[in-house]
Each structure stands twice: as C-alpha cells, then as structure tokens.
VMD Tcl script that builds the backbone (N, CA, C; Angstrom):
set m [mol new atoms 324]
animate dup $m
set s [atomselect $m all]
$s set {name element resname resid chain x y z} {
  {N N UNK 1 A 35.105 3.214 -45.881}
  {CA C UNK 1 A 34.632 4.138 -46.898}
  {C C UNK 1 A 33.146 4.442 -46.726}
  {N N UNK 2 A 32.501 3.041 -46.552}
  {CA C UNK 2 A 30.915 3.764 -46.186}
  {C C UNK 2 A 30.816 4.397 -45.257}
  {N N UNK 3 A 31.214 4.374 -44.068}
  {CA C UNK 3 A 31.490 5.513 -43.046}
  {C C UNK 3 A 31.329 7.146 -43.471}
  {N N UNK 4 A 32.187 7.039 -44.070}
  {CA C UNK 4 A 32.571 8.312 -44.911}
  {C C UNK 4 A 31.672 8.806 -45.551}
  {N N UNK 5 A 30.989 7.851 -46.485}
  {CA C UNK 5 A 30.130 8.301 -47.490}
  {C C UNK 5 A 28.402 8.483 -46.419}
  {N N UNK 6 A 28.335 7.739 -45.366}
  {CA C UNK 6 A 27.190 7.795 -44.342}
  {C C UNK 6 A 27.653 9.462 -43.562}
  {N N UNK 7 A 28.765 9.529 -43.394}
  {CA C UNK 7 A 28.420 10.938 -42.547}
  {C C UNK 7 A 28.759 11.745 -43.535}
  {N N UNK 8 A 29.260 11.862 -44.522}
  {CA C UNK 8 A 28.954 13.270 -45.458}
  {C C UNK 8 A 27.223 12.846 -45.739}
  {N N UNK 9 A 26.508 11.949 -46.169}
  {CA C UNK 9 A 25.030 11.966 -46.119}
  {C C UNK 9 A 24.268 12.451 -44.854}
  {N N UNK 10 A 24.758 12.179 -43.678}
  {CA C UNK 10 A 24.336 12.948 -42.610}
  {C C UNK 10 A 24.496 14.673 -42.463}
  {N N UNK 11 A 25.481 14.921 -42.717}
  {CA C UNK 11 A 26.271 16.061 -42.616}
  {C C UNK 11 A 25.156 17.346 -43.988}
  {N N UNK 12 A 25.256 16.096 -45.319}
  {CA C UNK 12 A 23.866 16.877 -45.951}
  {C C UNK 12 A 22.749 17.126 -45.784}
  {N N UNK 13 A 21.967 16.120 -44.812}
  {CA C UNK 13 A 20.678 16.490 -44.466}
  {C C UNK 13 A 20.579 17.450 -43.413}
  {N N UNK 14 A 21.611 17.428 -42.428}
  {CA C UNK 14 A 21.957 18.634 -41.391}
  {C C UNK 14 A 21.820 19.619 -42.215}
  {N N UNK 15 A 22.552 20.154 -43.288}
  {CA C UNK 15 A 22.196 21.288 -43.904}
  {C C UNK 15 A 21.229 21.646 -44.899}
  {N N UNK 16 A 20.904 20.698 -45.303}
  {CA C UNK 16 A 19.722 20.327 -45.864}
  {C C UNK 16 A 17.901 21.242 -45.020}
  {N N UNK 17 A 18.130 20.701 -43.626}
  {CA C UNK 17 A 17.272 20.945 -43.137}
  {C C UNK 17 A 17.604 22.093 -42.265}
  {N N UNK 18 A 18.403 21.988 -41.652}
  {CA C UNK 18 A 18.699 23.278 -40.827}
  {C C UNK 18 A 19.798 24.727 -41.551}
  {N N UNK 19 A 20.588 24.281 -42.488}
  {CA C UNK 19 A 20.842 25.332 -43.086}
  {C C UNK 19 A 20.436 26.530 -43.362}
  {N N UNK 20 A 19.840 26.834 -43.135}
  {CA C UNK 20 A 18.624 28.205 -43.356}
  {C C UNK 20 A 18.679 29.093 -42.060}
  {N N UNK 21 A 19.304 28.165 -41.250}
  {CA C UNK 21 A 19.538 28.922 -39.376}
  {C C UNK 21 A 20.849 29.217 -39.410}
  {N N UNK 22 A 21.485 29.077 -40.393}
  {CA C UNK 22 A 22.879 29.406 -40.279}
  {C C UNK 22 A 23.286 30.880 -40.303}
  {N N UNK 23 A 24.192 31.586 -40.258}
  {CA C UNK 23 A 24.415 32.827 -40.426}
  {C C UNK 23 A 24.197 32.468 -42.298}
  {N N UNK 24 A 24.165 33.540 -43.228}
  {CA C UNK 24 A 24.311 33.410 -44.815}
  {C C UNK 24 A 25.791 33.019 -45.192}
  {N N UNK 25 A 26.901 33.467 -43.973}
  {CA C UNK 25 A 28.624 33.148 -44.414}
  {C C UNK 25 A 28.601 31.413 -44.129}
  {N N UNK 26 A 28.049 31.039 -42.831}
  {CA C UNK 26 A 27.987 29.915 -42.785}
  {C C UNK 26 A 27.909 29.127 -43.277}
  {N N UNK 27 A 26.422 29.111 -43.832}
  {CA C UNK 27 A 25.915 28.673 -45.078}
  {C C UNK 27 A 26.325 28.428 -46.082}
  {N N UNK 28 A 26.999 29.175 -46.414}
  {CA C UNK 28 A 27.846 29.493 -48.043}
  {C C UNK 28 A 28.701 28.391 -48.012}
  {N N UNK 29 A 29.723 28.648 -46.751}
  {CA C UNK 29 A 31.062 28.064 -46.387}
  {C C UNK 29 A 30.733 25.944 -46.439}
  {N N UNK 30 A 29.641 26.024 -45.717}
  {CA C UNK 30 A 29.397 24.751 -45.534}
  {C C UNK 30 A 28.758 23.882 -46.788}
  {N N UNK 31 A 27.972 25.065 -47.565}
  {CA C UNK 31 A 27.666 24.480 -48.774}
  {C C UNK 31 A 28.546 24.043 -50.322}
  {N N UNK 32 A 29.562 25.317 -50.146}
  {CA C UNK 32 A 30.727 25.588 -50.447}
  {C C UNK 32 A 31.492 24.282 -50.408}
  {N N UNK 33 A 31.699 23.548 -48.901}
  {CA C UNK 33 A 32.996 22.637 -49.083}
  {C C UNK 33 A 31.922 20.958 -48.941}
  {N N UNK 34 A 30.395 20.988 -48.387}
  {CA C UNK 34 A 29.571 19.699 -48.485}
  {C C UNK 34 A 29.323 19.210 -49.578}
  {N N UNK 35 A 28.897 20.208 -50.621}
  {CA C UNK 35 A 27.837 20.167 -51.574}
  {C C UNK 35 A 28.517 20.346 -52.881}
  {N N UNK 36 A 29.776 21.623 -52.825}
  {CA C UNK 36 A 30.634 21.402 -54.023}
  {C C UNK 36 A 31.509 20.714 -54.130}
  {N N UNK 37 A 32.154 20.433 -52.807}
  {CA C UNK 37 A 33.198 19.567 -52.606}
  {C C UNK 37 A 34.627 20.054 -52.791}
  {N N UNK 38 A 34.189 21.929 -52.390}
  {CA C UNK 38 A 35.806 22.717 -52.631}
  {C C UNK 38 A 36.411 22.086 -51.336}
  {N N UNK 39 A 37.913 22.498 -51.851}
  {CA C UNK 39 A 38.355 22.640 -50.648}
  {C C UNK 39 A 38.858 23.562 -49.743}
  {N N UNK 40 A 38.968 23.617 -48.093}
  {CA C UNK 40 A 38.976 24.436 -47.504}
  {C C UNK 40 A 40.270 26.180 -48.178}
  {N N UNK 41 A 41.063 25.690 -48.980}
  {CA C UNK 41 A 41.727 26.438 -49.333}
  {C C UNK 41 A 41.479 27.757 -50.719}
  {N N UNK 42 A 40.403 26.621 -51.344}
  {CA C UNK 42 A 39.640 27.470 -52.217}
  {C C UNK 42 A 38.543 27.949 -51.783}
  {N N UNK 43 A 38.127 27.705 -50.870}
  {CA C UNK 43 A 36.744 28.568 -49.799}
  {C C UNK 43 A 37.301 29.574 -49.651}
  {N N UNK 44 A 38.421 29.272 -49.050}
  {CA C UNK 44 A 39.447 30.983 -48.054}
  {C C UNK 44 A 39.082 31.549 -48.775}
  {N N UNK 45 A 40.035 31.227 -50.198}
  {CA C UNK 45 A 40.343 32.357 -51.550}
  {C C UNK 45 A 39.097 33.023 -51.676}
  {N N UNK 46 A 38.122 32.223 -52.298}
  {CA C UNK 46 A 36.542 32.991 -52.936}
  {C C UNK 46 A 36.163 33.666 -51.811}
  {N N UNK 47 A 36.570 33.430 -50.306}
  {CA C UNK 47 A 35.637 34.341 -49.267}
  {C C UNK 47 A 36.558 35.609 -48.892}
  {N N UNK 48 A 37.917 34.999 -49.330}
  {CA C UNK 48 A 39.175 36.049 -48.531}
  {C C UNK 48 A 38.803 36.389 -47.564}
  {N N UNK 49 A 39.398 35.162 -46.714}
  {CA C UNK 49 A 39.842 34.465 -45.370}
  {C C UNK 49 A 40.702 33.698 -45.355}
  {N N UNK 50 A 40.962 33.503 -43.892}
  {CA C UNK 50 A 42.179 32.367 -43.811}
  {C C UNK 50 A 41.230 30.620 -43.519}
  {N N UNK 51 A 42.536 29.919 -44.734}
  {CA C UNK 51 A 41.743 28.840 -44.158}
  {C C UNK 51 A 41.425 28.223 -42.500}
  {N N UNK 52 A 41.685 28.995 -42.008}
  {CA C UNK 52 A 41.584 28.665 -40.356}
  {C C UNK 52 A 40.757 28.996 -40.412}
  {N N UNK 53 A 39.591 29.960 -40.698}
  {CA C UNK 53 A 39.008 30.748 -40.522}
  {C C UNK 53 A 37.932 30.259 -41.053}
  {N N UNK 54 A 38.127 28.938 -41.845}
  {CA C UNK 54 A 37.126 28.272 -43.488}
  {C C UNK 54 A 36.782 27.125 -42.003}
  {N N UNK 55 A 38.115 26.555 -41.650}
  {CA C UNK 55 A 37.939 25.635 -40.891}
  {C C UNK 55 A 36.846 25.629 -39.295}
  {N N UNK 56 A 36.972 26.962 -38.953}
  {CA C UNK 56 A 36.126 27.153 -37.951}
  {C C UNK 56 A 35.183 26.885 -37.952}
  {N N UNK 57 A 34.695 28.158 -38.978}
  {CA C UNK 57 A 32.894 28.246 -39.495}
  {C C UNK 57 A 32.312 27.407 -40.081}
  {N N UNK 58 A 33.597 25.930 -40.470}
  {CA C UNK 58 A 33.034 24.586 -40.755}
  {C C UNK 58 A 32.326 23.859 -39.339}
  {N N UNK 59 A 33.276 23.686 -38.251}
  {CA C UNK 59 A 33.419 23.443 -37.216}
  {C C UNK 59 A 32.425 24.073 -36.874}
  {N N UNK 60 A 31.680 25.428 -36.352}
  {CA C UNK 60 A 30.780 26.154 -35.558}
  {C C UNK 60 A 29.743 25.465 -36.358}
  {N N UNK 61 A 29.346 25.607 -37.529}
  {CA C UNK 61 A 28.042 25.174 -38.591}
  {C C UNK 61 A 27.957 24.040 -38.145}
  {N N UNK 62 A 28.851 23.117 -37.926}
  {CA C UNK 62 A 28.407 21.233 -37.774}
  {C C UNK 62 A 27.894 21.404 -36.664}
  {N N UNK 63 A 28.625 22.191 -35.656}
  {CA C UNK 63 A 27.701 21.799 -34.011}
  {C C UNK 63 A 26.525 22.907 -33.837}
  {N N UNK 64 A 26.360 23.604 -34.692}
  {CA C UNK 64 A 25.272 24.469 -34.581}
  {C C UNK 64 A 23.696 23.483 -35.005}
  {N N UNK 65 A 24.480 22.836 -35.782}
  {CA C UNK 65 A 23.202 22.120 -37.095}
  {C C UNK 65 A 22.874 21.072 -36.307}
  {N N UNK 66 A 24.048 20.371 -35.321}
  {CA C UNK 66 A 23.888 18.945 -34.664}
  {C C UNK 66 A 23.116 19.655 -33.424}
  {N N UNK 67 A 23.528 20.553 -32.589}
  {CA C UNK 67 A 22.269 21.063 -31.755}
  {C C UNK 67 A 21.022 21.469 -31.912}
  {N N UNK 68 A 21.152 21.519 -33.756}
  {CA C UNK 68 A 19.094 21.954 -33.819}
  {C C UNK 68 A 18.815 20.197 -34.020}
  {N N UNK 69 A 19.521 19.293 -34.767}
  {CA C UNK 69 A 19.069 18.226 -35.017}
  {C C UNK 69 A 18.468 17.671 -33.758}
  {N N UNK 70 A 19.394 17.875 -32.160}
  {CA C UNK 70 A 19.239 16.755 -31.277}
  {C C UNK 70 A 18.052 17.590 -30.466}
  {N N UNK 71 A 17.951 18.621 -30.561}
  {CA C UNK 71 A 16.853 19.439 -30.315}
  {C C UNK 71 A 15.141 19.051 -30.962}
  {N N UNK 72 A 15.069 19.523 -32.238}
  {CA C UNK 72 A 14.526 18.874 -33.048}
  {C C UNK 72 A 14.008 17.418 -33.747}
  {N N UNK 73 A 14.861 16.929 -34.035}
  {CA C UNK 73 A 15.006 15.627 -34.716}
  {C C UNK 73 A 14.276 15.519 -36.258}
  {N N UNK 74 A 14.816 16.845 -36.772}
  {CA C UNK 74 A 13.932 16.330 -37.884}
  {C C UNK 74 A 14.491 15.198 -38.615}
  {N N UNK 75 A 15.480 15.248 -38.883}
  {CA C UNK 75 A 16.423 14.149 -39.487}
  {C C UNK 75 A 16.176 12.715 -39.125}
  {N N UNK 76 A 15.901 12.887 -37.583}
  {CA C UNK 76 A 15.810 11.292 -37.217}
  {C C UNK 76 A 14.005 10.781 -37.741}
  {N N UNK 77 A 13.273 11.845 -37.697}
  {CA C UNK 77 A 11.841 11.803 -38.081}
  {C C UNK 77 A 11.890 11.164 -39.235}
  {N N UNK 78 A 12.394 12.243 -40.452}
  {CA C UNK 78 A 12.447 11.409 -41.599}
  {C C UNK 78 A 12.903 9.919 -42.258}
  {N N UNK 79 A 13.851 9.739 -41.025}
  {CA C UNK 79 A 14.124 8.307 -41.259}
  {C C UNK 79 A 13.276 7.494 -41.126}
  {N N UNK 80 A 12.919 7.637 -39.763}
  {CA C UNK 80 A 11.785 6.906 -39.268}
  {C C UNK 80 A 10.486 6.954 -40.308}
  {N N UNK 81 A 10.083 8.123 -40.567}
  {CA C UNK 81 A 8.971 8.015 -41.815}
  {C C UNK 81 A 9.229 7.169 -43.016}
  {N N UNK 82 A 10.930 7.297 -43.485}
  {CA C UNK 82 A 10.861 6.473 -45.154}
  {C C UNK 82 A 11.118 5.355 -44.777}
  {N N UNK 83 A 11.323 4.778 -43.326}
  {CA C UNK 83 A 11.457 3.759 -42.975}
  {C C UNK 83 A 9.942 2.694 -43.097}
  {N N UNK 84 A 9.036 3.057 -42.107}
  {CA C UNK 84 A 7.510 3.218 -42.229}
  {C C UNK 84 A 6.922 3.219 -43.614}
  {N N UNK 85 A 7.349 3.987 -44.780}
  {CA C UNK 85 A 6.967 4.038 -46.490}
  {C C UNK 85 A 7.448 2.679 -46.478}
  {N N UNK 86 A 8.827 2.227 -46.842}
  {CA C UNK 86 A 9.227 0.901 -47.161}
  {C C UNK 86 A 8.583 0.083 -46.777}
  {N N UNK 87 A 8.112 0.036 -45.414}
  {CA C UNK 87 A 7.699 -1.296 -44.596}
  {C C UNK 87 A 6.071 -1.454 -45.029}
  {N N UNK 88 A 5.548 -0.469 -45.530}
  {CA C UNK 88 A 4.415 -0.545 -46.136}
  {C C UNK 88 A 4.060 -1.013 -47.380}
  {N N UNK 89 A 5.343 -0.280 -48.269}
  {CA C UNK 89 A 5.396 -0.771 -49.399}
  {C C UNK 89 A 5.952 -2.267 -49.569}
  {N N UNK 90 A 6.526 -2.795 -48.684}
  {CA C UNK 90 A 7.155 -4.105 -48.934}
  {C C UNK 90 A 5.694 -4.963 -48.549}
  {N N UNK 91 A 4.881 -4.435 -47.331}
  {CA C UNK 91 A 3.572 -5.435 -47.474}
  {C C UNK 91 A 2.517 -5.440 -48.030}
  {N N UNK 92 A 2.319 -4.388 -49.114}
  {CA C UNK 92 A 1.821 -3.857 -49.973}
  {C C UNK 92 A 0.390 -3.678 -50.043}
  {N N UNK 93 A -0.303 -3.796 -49.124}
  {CA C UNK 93 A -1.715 -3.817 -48.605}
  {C C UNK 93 A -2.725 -2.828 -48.100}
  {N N UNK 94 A -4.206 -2.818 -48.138}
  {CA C UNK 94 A -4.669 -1.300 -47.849}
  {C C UNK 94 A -4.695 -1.228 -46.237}
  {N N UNK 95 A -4.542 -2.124 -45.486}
  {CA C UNK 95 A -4.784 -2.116 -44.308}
  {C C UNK 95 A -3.119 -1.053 -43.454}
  {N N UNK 96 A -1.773 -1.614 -44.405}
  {CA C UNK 96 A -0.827 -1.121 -44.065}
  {C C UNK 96 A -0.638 0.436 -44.420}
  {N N UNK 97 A -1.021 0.335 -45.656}
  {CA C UNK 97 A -0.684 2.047 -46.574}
  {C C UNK 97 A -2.173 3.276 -45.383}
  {N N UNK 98 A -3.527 2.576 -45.146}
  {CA C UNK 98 A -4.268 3.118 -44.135}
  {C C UNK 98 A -3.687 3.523 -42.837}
  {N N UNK 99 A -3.187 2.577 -42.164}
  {CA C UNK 99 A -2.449 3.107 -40.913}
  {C C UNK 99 A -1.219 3.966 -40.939}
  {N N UNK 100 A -0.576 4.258 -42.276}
  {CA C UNK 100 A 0.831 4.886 -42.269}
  {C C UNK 100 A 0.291 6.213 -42.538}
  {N N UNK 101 A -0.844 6.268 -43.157}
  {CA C UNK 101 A -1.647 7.730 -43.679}
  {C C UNK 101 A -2.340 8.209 -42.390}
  {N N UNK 102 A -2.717 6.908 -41.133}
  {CA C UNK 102 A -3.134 7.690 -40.055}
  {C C UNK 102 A -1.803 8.254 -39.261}
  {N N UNK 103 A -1.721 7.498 -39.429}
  {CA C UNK 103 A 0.206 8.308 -38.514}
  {C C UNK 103 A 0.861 8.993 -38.908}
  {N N UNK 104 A 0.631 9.411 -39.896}
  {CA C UNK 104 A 1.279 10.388 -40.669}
  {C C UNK 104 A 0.302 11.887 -40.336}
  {N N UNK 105 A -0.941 11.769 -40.703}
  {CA C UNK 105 A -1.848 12.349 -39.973}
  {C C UNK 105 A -1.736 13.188 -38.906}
  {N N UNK 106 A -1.857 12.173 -37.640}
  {CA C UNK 106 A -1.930 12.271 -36.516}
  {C C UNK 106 A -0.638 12.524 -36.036}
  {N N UNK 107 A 0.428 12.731 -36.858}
  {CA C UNK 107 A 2.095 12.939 -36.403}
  {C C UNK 107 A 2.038 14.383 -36.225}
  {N N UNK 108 A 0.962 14.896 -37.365}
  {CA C UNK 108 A 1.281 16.481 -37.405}
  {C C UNK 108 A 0.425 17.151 -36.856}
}
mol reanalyze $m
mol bondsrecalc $m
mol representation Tube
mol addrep $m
C-alpha cells in the first residue's frame, strides 16, 4: 500500500512541477484522474472521449513529465533540499542553518 501511496506522491509532484508543459487537455486529464481521483471513465464522459483515449493521454503525460524530471531533476532537488532543512533542523545550530543558507545560495 505504501508503494501506492509513494508513487501517486511522485506522480503529484511530476505534475506539480512540470504540469504546465503539458498540452492544457493533458493537463486537465492528468489532474482530472491524480488530483480528483475521477475515474478514467468519468474523464471520457466530461472530455467526450473514449476511455482509451483518457488512458493514453494518461500514459503520454507520465512519460512526458518523467522525461522533463530525468532531464531536469527538479523533483530529485527538492528532496535533496528538505532533506538538508531536516538535517539542519535536527542539529539545530548556527553553524548548520549558515552553511544550508550558503548552499542554498550558491545552488542558484
């Protein structure tokens, strides 16, 4: 089950961040069945299409979004950054929170 619940969280930040590169049908479709949690059969209906058709532009959007991710990495960035917040905040010190503000800095 966490599986599940880890790649629909993946699957949101993909659109999350790259959604905006999608075609606007794309978009819709993927936000439509990620984010509302329709299903592919009530997508068809509201888009009038076939659900084959729901199923594709699901399919094209995931590998569109996973080629800007592996391109990019913003996704993996941000991990790595709230990863870096925690580890700062868990040692709670000015010497740690200083160096995360230089790298953070110097990241951009």
């Amino acid at each position: 089950m966490s599986d599940i619940l880890a790649d629909r969280e993946y699957i949101l930040g993909l659109l999350s961040k790259y959604g905006v590169l999608l075609t606007e049908t794309q978009r819709g479709i993927a936000r439509s069945y990620y984010e509302y949690d329709l299903s592919l059969s009530e997508i068809a209906e509201e888009n009038k299409i076939s659900r084959a058709a729901v199923s594709e532009a699901l399919k094209s959007s995931l590998a569109k979004m996973g080629d800007y991710e592996e391109k990019l990495g913003l996704l993996k960035k941000d991990g790595e950054l709230k990863q870096k917040i925690d580890n700062a905040l868990k040692k709670g010190d000015q010497d740690s929170y200083r160096s995360l503000l230089e790298e953070i800095v110097n990241g951009l």
